[in-house]
C-alpha positions in Angstrom: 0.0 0.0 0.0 1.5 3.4 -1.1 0.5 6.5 -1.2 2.9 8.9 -2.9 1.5 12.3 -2.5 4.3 13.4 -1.5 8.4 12.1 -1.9 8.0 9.7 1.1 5.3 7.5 2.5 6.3 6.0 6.3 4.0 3.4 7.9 5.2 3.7 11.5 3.6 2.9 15.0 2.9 5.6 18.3 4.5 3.2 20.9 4.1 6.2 23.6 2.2 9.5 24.3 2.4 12.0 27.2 0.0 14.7 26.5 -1.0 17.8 28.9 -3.2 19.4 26.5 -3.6 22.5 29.1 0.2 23.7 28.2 -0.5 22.3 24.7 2.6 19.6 25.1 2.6 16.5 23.7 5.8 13.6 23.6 5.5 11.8 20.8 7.3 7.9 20.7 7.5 6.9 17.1 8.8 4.0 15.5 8.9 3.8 11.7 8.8 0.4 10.1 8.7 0.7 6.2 9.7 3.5 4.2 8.5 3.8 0.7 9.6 5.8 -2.0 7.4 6.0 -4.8 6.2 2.4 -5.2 9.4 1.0 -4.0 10.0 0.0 -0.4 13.3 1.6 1.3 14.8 -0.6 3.4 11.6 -2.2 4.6 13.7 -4.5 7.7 14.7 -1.3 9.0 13.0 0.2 12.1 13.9 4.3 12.5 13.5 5.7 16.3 12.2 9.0 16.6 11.3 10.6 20.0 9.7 14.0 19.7 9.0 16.7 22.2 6.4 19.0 20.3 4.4 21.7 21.7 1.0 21.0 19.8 0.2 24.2 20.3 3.2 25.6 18.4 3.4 22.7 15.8 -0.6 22.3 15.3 -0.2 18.9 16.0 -3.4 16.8 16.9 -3.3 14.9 19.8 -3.3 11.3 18.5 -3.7 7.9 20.6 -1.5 4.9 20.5 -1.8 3.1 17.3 -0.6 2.3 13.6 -0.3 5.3 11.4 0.1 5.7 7.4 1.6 9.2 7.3 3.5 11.0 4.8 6.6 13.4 4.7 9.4 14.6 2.4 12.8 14.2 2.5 15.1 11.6 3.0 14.3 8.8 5.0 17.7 9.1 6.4 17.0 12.5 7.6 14.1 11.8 9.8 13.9 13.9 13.1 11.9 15.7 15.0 11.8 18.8 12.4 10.6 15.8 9.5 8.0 14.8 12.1 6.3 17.9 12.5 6.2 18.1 8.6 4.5 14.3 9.0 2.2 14.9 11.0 1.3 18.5 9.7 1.0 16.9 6.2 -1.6 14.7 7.3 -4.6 16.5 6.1 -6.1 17.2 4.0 -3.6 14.9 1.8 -4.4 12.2 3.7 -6.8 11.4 6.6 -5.5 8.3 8.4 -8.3 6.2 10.4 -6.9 4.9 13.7 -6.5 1.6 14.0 -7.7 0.7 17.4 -7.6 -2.4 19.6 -4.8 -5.0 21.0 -3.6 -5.8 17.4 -5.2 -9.2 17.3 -7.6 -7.8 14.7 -7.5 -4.6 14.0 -9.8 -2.0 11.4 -9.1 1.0 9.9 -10.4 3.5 7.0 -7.9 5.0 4.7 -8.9 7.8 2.7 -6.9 9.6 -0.1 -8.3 12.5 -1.6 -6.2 11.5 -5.1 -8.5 8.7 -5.4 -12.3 8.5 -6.8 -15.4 8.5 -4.4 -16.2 4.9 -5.2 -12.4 4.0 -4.7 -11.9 4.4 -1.6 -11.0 1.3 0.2 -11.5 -0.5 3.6 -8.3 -1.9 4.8 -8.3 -4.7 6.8 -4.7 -5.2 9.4 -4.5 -8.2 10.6 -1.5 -9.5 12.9 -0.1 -13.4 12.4 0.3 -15.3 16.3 3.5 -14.0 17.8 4.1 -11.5 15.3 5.1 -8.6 15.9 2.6 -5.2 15.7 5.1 -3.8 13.7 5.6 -6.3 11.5 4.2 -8.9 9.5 1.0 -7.2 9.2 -1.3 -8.3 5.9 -2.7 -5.8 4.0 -6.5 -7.3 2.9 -8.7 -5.0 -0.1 
């Protein structure tokens, strides 16, 4: 699954948030598992780190739950860092608006839309985990 809006498309997983929307802060735990550039996958065994600490109130970030992300960004994948997640999440609409997928990754459901695409194409993906596998990988993709 690719979508190529933009130079990069980054599947990756929010492992951790501390959020105190009062002072508009929010910690962001990220782990990127597949990179994709165009329709080619980068590297896909690689897993990138990225902590963040972002004031949502300065970076107009949303405050978003634990959970698998599609997300998009530019730049090299090499290059990703706080600054290149700001741009990630800040690209995320209207380009794309990524359903949450919810749950304890047994079976899990979420709606991806992509404004590139037809009414009538949009499709329901379904993420389903293999026993023992891990949430970040080995994930199928079902149209």
């Amino acid at each position: 699954m690719n979508f190529c809006l933009a130079d990069y498309s980054y599947k990756g997983t929010i492992v951790d948030v501390v959020s105190d929307e009062g002072a508009g802060y929010a910690h962001y735990d990220v782990i990127v598992s597949e990179v994709f550039h165009g329709t080619n996958v980068v590297d896909p065994e690689s897993r990138i780190e990225v902590t963040t600490s972002l004031s949502a109130s300065e970076c107009g970030m949303p405050s978003l739950p634990k959970g698998i992300y599609l997300f998009q960004g530019k730049g090299s994948p090499k290059e990703v860092s706080s600054c290149n997640v700001v741009k990630l999440f800040s690209e995320l609409s209207p380009a794309i608006r990524v359903g949450l997928i919810s749950g304890d990754y047994t079976r899990t459901r979420a709606y991806f839309y992509d404004n590139m695409r037809p009414a009538t194409g949009i499709p329901e993906v379904t993420m389903e985990e293999t026993t023992g596998a891990s949430p970040l990988r080995d994930v199928e993709y079902n149209y």
